[in-house]
C-alpha positions, -999 to +999 in steps of 0.1 A: -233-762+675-243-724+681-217-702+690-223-665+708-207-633+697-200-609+728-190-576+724-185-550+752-178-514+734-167-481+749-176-455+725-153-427+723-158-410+688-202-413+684-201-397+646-171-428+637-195-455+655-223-439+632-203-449+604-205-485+615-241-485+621-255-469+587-248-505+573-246-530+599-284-535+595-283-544+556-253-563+563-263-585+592-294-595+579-278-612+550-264-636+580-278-664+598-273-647+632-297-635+655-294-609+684-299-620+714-290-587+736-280-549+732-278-532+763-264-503+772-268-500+807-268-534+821-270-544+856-236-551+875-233-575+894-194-576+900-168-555+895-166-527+875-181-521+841-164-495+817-184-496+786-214-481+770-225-509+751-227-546+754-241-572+722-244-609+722-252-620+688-264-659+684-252-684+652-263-716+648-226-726+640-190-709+640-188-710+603-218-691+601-206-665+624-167-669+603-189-664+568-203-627+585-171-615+604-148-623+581-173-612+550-153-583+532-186-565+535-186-567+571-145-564+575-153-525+551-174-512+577-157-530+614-127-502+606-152-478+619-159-491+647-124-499+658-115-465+654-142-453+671-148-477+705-123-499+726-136-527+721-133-563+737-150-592+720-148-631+722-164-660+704-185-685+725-191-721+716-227-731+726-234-761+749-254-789+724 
């Protein structure tokens, strides 16, 4: 069953998120998921919307998403962007 990454980040230190981003690329592609959306100015709808960046990342199954997030390759370069962004982010199991 797929399951969807969401991650909604204010960035509040741009040279830390940098950090993160030099190797997400390499990283991620060794991973069966797929991005779906990166937006950083989306349309609201509702409420209010305090970040600058939202992501919604596909897997065709949670323990491909555990085998990325989880990865000590991935968990060496997340610091970065924890530091750098508030960050809210929640796992989503797919309807089959």
């Amino acid at each position: 069953m797929a399951h969807y990454f969401v991650a909604q980040i204010k960035i509040r230190n741009q040279a830390e998120y940098d950090k993160y981003l030099e190797n997400f690329d390499e990283i991620f592609s060794k991973s069966n998921g797929e991005y779906l959306a990166i937006d950083e100015s989306p349309a609201i709808l509702e409420g209010n919307w305090d970040y600058t960046k939202s992501v919604l990342i596909r897997f065709p199954s949670k323990k491909d998403f555990e085998d990325w997030y989880y990865s000590a390759d991935y968990q060496n370069i997340l610091k970065y962007r924890l530091r750098a962004s508030k960050c809210d982010t929640i796992l989503l199991e797919g309807l089959e």
